[in-house]
mmCIF file of the N, C-alpha and C atoms, coordinates in Angstrom:
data_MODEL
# 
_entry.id   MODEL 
# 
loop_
_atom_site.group_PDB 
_atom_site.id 
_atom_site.type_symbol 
_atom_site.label_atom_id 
_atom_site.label_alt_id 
_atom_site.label_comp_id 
_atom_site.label_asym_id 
_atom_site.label_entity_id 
_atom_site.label_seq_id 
_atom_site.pdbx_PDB_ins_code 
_atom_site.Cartn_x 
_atom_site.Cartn_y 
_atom_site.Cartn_z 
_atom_site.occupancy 
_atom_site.B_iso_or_equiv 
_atom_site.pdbx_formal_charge 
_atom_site.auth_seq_id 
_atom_site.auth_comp_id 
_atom_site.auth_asym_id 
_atom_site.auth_atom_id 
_atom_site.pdbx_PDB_model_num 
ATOM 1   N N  . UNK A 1 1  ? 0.845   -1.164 0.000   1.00 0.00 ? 1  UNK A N  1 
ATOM 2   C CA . UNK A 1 1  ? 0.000   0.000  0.000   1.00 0.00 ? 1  UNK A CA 1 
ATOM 3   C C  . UNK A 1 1  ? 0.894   1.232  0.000   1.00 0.00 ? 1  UNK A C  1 
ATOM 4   N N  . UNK A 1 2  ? 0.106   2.458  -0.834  1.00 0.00 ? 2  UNK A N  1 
ATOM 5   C CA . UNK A 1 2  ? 1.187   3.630  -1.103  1.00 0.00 ? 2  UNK A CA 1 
ATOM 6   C C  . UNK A 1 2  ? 0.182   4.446  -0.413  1.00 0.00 ? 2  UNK A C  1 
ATOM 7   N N  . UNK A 1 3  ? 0.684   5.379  0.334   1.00 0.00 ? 3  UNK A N  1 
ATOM 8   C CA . UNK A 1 3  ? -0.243  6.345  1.065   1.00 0.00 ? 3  UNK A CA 1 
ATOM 9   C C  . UNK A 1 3  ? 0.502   7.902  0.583   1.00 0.00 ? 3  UNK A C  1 
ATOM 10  N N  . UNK A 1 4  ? -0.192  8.408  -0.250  1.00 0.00 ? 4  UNK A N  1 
ATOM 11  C CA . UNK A 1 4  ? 0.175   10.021 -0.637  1.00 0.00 ? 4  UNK A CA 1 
ATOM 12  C C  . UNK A 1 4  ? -0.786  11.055 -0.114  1.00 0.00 ? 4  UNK A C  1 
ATOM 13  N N  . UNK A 1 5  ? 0.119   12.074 0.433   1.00 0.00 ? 5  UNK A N  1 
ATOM 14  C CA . UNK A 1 5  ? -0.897  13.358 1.163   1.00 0.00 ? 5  UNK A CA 1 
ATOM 15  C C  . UNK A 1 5  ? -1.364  14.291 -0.202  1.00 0.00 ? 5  UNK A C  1 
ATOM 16  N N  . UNK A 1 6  ? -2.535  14.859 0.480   1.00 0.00 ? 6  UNK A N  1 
ATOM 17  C CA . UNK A 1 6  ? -3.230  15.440 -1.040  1.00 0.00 ? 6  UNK A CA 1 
ATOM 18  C C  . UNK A 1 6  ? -2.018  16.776 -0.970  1.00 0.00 ? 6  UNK A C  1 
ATOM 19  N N  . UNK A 1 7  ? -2.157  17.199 -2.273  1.00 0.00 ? 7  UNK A N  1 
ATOM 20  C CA . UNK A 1 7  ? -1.081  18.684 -2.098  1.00 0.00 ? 7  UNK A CA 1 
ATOM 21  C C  . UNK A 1 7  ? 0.339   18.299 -3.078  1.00 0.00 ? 7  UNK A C  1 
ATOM 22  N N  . UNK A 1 8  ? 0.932   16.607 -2.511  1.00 0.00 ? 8  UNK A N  1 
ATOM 23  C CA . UNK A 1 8  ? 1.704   16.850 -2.807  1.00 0.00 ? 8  UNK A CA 1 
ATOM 24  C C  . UNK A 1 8  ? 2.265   15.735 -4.160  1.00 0.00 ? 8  UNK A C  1 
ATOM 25  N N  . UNK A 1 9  ? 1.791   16.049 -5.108  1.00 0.00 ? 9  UNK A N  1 
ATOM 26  C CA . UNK A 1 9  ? 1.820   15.413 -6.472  1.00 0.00 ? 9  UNK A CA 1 
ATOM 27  C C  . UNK A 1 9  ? 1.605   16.798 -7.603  1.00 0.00 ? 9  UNK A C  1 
ATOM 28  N N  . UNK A 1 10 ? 2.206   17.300 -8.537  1.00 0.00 ? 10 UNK A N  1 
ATOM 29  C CA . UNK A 1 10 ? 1.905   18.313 -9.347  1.00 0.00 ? 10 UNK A CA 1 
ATOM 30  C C  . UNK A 1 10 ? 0.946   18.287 -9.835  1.00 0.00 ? 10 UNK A C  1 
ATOM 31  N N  . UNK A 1 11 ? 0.096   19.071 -9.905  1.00 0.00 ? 11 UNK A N  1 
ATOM 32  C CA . UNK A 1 11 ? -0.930  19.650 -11.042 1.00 0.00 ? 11 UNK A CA 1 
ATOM 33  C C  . UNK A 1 11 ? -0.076  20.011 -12.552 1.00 0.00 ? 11 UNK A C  1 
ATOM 34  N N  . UNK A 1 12 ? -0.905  19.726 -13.275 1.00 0.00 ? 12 UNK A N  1 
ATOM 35  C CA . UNK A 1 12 ? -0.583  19.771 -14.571 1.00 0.00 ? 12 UNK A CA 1 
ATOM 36  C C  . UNK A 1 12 ? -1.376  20.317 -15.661 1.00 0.00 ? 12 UNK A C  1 
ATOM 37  N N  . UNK A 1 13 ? -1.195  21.002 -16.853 1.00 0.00 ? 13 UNK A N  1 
ATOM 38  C CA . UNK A 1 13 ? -2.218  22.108 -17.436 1.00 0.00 ? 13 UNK A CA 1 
ATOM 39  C C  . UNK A 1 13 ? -2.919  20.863 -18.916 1.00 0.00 ? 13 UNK A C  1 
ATOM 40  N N  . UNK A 1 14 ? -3.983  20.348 -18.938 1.00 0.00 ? 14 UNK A N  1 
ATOM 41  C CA . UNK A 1 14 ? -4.252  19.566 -19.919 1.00 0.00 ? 14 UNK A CA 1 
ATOM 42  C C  . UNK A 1 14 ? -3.659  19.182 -21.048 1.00 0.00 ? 14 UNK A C  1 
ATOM 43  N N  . UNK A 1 15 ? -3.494  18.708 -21.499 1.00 0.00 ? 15 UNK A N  1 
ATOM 44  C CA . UNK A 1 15 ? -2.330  19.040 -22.740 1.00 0.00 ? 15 UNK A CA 1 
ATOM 45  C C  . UNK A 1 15 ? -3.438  18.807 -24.478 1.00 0.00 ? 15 UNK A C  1 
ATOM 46  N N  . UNK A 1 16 ? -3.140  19.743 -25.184 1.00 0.00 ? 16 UNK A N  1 
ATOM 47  C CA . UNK A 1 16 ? -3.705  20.780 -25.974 1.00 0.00 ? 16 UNK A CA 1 
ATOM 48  C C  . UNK A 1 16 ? -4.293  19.667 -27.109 1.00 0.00 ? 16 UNK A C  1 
ATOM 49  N N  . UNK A 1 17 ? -3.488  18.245 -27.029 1.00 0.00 ? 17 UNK A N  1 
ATOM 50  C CA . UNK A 1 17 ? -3.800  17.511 -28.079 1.00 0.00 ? 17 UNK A CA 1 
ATOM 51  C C  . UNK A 1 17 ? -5.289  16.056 -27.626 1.00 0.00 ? 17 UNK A C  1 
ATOM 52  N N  . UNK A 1 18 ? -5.481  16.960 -26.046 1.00 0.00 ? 18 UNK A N  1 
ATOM 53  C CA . UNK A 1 18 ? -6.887  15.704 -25.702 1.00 0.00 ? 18 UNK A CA 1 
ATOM 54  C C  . UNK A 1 18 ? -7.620  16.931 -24.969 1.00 0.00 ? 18 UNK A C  1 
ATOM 55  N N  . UNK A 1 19 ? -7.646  18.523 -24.878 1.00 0.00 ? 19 UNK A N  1 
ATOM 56  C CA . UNK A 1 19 ? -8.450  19.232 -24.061 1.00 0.00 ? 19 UNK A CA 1 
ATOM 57  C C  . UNK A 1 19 ? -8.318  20.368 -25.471 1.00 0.00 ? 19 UNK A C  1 
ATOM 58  N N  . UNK A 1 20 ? -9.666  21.637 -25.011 1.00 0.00 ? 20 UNK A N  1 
ATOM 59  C CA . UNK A 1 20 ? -9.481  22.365 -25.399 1.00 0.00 ? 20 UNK A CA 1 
ATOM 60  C C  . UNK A 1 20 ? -9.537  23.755 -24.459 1.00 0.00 ? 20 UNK A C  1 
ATOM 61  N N  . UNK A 1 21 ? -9.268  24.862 -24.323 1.00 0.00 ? 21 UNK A N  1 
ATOM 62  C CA . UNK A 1 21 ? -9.628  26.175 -22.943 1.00 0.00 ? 21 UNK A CA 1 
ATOM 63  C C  . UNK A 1 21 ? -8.941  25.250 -21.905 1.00 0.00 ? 21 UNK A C  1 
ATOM 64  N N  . UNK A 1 22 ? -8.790  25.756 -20.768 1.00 0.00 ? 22 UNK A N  1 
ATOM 65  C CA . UNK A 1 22 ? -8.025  26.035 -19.592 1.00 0.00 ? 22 UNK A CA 1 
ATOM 66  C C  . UNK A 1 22 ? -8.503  24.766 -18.648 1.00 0.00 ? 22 UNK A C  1 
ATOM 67  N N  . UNK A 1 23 ? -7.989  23.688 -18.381 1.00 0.00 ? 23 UNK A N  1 
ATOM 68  C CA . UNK A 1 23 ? -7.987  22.375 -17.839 1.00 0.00 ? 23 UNK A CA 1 
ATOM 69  C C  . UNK A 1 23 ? -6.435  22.275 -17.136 1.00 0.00 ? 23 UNK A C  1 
ATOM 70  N N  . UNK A 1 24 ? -7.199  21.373 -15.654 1.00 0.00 ? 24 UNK A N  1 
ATOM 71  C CA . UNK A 1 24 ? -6.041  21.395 -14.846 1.00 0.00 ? 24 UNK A CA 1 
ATOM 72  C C  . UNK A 1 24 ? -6.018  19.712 -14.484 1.00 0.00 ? 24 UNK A C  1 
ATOM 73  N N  . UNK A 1 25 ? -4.821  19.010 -14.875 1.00 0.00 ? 25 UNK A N  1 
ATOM 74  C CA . UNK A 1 25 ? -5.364  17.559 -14.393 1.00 0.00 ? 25 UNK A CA 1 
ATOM 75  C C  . UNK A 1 25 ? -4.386  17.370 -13.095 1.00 0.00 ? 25 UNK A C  1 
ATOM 76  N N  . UNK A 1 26 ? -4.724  16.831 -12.097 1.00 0.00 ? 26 UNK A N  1 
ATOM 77  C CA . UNK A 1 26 ? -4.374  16.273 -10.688 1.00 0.00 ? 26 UNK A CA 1 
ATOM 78  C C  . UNK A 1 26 ? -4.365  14.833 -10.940 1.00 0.00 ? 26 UNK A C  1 
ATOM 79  N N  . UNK A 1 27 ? -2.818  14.149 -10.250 1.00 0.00 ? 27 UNK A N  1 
ATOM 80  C CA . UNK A 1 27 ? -2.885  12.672 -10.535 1.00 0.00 ? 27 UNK A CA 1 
ATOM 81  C C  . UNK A 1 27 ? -3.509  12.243 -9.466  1.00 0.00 ? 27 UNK A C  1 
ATOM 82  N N  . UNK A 1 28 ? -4.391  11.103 -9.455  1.00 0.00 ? 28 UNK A N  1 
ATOM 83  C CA . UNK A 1 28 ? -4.075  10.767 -8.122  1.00 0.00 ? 28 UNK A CA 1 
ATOM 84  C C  . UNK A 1 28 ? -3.622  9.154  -7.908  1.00 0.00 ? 28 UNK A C  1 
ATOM 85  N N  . UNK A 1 29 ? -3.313  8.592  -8.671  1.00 0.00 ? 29 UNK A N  1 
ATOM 86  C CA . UNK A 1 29 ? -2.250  7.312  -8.973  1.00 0.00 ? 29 UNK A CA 1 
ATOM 87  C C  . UNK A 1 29 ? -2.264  7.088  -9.888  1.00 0.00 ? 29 UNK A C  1 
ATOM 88  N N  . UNK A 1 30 ? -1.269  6.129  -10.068 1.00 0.00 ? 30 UNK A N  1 
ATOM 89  C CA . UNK A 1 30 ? -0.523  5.281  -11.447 1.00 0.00 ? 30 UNK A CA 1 
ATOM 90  C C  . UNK A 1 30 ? 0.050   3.846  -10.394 1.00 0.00 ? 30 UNK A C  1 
ATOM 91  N N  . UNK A 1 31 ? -0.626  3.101  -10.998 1.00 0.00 ? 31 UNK A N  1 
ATOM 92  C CA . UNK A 1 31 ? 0.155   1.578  -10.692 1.00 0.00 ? 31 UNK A CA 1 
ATOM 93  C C  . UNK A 1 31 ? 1.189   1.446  -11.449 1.00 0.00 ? 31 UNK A C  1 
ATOM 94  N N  . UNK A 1 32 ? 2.533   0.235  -10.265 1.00 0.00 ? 32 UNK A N  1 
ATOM 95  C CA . UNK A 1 32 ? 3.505   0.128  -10.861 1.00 0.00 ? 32 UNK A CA 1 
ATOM 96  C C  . UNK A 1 32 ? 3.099   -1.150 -12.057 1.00 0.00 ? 32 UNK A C  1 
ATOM 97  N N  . UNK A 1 33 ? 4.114   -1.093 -12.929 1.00 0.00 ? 33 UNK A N  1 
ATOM 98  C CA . UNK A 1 33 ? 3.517   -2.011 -13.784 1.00 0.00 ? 33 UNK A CA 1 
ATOM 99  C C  . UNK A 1 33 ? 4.446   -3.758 -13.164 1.00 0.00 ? 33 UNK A C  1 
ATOM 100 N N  . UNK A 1 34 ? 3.160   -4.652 -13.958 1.00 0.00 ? 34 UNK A N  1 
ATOM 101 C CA . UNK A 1 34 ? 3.010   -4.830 -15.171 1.00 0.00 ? 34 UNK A CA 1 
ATOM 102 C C  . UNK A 1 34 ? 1.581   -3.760 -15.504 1.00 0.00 ? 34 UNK A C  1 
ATOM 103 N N  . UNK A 1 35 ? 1.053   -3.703 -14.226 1.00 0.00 ? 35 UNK A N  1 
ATOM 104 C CA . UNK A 1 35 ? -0.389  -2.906 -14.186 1.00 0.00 ? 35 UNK A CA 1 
ATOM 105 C C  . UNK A 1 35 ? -0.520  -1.472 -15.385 1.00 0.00 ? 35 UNK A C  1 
ATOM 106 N N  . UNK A 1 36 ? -1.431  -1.231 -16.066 1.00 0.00 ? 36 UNK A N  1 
ATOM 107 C CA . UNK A 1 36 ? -1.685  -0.236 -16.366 1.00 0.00 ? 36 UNK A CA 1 
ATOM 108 C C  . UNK A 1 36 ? -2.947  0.876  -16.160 1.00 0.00 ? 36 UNK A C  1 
ATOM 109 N N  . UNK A 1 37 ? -3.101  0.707  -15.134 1.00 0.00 ? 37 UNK A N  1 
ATOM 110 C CA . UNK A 1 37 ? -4.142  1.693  -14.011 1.00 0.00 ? 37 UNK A CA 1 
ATOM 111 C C  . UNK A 1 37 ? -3.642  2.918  -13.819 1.00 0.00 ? 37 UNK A C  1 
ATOM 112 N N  . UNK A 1 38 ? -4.205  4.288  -13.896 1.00 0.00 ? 38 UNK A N  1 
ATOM 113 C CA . UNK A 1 38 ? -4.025  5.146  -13.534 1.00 0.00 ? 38 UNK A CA 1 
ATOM 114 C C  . UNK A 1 38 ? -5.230  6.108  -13.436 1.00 0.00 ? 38 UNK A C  1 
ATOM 115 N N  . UNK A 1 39 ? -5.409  7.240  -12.445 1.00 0.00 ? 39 UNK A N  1 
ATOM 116 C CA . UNK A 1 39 ? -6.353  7.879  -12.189 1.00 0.00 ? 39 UNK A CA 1 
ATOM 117 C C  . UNK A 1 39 ? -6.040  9.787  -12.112 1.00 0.00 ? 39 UNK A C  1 
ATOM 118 N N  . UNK A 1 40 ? -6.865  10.646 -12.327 1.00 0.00 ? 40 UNK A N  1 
ATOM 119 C CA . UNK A 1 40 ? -6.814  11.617 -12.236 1.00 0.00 ? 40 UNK A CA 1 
ATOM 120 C C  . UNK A 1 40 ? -8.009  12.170 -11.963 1.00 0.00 ? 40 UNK A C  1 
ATOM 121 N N  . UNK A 1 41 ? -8.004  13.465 -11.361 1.00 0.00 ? 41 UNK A N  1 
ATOM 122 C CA . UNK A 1 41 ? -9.021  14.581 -11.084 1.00 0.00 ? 41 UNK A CA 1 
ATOM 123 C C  . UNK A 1 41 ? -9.047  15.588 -11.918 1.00 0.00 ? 41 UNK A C  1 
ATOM 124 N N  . UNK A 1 42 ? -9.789  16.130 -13.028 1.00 0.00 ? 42 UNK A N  1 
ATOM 125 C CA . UNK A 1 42 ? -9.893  16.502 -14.101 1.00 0.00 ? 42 UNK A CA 1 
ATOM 126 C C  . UNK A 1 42 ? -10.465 17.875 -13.907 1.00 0.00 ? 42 UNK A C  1 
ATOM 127 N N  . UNK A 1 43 ? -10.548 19.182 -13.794 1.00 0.00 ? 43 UNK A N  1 
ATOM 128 C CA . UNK A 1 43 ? -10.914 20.330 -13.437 1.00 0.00 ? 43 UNK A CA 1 
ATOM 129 C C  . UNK A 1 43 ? -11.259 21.232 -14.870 1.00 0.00 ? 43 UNK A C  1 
ATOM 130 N N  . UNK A 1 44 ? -11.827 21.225 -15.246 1.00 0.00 ? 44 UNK A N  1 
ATOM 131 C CA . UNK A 1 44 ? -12.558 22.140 -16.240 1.00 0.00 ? 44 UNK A CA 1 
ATOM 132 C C  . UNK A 1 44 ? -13.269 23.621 -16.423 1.00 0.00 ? 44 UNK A C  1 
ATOM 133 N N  . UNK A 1 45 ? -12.415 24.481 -16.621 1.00 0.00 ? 45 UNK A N  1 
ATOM 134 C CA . UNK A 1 45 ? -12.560 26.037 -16.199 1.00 0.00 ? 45 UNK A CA 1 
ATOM 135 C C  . UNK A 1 45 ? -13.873 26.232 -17.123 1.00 0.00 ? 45 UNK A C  1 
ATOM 136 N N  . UNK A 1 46 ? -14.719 26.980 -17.503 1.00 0.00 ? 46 UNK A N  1 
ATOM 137 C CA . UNK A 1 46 ? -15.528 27.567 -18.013 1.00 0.00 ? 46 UNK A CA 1 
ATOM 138 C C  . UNK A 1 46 ? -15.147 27.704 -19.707 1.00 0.00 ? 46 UNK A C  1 
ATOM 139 N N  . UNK A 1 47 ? -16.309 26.831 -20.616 1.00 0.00 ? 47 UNK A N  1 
ATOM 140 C CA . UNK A 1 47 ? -16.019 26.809 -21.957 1.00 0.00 ? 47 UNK A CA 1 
ATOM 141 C C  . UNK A 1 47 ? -14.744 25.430 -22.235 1.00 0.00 ? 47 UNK A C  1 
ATOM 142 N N  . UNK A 1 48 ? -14.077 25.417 -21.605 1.00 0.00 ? 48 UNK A N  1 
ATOM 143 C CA . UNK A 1 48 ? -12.847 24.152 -21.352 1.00 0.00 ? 48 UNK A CA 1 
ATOM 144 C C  . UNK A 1 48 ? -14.080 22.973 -21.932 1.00 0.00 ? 48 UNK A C  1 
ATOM 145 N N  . UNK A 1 49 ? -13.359 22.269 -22.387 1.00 0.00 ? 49 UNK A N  1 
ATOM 146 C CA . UNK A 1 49 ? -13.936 20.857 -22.928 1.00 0.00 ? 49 UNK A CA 1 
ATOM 147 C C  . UNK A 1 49 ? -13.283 19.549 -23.165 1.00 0.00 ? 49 UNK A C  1 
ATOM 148 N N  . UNK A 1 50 ? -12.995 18.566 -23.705 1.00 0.00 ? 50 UNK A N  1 
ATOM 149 C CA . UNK A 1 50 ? -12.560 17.460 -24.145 1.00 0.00 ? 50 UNK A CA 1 
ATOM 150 C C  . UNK A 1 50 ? -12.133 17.312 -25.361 1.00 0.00 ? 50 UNK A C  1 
ATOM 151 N N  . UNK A 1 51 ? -11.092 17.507 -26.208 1.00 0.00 ? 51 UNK A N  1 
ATOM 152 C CA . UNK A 1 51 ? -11.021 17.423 -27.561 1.00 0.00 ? 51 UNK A CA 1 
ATOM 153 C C  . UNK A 1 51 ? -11.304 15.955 -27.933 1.00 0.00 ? 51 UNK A C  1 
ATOM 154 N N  . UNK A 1 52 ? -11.873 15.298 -29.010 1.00 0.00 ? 52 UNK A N  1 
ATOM 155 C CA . UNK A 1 52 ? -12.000 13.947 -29.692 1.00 0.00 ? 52 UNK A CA 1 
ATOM 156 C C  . UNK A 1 52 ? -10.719 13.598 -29.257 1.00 0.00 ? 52 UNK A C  1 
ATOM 157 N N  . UNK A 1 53 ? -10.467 12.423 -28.997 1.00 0.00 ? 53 UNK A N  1 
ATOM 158 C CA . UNK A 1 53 ? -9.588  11.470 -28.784 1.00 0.00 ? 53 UNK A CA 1 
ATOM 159 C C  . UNK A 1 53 ? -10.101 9.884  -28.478 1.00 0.00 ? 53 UNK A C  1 
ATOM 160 N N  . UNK A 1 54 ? -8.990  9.303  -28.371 1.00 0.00 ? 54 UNK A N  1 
ATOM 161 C CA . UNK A 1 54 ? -8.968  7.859  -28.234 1.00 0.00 ? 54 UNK A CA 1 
ATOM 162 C C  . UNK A 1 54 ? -8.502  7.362  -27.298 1.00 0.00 ? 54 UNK A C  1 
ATOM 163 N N  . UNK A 1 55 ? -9.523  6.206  -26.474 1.00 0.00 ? 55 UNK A N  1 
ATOM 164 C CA . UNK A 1 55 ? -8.287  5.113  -25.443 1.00 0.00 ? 55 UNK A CA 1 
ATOM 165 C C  . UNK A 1 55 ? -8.170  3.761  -25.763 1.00 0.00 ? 55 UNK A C  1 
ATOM 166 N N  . UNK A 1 56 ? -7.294  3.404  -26.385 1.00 0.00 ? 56 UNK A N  1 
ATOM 167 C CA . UNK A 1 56 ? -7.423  1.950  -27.303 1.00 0.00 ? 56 UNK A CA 1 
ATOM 168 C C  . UNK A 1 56 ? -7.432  1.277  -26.074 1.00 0.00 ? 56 UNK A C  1 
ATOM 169 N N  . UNK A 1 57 ? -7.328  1.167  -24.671 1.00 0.00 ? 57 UNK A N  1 
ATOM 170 C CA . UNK A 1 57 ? -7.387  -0.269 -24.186 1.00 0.00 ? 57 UNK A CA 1 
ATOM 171 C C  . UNK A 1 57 ? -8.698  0.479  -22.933 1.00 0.00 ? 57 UNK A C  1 
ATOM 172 N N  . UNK A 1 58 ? -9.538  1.482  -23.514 1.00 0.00 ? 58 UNK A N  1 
ATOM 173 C CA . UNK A 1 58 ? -10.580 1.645  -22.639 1.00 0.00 ? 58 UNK A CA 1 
ATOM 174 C C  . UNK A 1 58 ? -10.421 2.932  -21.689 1.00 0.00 ? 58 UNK A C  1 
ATOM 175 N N  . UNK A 1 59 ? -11.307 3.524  -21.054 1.00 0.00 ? 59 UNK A N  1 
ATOM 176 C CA . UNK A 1 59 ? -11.514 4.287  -20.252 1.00 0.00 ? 59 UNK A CA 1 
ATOM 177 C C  . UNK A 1 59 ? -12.505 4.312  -19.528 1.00 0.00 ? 59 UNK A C  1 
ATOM 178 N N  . UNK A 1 60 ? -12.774 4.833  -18.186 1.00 0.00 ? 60 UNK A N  1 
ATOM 179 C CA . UNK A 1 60 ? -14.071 5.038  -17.193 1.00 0.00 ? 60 UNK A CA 1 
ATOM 180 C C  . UNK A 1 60 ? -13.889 6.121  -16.231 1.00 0.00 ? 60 UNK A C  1 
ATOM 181 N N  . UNK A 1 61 ? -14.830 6.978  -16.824 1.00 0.00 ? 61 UNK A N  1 
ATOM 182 C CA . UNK A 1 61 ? -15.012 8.599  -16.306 1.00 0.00 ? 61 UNK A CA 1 
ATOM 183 C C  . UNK A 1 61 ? -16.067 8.766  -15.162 1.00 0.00 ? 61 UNK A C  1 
ATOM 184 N N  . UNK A 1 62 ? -15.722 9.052  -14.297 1.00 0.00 ? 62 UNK A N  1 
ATOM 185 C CA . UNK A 1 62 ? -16.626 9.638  -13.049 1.00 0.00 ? 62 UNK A CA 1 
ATOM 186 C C  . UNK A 1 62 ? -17.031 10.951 -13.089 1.00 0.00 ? 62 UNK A C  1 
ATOM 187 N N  . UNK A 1 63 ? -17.911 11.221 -13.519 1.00 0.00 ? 63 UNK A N  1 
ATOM 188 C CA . UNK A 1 63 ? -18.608 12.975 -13.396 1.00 0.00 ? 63 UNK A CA 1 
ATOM 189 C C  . UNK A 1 63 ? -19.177 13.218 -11.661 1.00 0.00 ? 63 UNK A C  1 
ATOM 190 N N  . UNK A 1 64 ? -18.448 14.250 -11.235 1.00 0.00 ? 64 UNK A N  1 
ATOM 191 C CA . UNK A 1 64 ? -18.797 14.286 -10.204 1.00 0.00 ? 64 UNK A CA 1 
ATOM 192 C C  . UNK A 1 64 ? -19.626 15.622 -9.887  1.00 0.00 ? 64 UNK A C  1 
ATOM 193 N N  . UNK A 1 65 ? -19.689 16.821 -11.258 1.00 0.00 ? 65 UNK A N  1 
ATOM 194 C CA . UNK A 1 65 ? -20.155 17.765 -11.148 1.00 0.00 ? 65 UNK A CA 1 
ATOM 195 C C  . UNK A 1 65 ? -20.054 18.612 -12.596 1.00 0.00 ? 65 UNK A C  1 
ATOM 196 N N  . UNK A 1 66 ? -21.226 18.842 -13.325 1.00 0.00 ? 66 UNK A N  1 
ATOM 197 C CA . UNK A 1 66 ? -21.083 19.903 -14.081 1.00 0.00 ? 66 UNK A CA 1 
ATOM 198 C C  . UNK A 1 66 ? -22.743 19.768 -14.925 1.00 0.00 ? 66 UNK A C  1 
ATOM 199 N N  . UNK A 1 67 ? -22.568 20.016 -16.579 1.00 0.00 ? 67 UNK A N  1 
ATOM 200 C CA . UNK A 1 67 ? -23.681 20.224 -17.167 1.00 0.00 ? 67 UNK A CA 1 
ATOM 201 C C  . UNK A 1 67 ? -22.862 19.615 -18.478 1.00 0.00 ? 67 UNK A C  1 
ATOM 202 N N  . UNK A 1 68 ? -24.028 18.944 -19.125 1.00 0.00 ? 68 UNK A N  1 
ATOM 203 C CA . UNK A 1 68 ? -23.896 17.940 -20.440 1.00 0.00 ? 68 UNK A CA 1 
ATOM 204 C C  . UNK A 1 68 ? -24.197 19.107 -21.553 1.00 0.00 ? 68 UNK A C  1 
ATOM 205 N N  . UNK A 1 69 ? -23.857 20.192 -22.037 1.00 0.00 ? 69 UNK A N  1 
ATOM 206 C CA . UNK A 1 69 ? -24.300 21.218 -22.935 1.00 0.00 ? 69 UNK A CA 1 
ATOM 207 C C  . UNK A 1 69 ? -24.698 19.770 -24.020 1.00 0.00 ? 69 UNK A C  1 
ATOM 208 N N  . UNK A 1 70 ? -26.270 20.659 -25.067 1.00 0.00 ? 70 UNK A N  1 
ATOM 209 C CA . UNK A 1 70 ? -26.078 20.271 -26.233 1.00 0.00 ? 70 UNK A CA 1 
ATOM 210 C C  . UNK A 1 70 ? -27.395 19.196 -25.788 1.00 0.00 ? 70 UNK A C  1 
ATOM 211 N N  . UNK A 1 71 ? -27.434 18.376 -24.642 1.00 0.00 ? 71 UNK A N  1 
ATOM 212 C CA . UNK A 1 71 ? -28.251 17.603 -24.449 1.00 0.00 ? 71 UNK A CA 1 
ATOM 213 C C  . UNK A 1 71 ? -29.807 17.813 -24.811 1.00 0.00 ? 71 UNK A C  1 
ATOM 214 N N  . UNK A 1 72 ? -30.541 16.578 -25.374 1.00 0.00 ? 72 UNK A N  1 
ATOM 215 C CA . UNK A 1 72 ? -31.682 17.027 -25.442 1.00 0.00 ? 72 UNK A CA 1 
ATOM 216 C C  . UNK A 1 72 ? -32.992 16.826 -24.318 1.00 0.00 ? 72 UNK A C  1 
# 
């Protein structure tokens, strides 16, 4: 078991080729491998969005707060 205090892991600014506007991602693990697990806290400033992209071996997103624009 790895025990990390919140605070102290970098924040990082989305990177331009999977976000679009002002996104802040927070890690909050990565398994050592062979594992390929990893998790983040995803912060989305106003207008900020998701650019199209791909996860060839899958993904699972937790919404913990916002609005689905566009929905009918």
């Amino acid at each position: 078991m790895e025990i990390t205090r919140v605070g102290t892991q970098a924040s990082a600014r989305g990177a331009a080729d999977w976000f679009t506007g002002s996104v802040r991602v927070d890690p909050l693990f990565q398994a050592s491998a062979p594992a390929r697990v990893q998790a983040a806290h995803v912060t989305f400033e106003p207008c900020a969005r998701t650019a199209w992209h791909t996860h060839p071996l899958g993904q699972t997103l937790i919404v913990t707060v916002g609005l689905r624009l566009g929905a009918a």
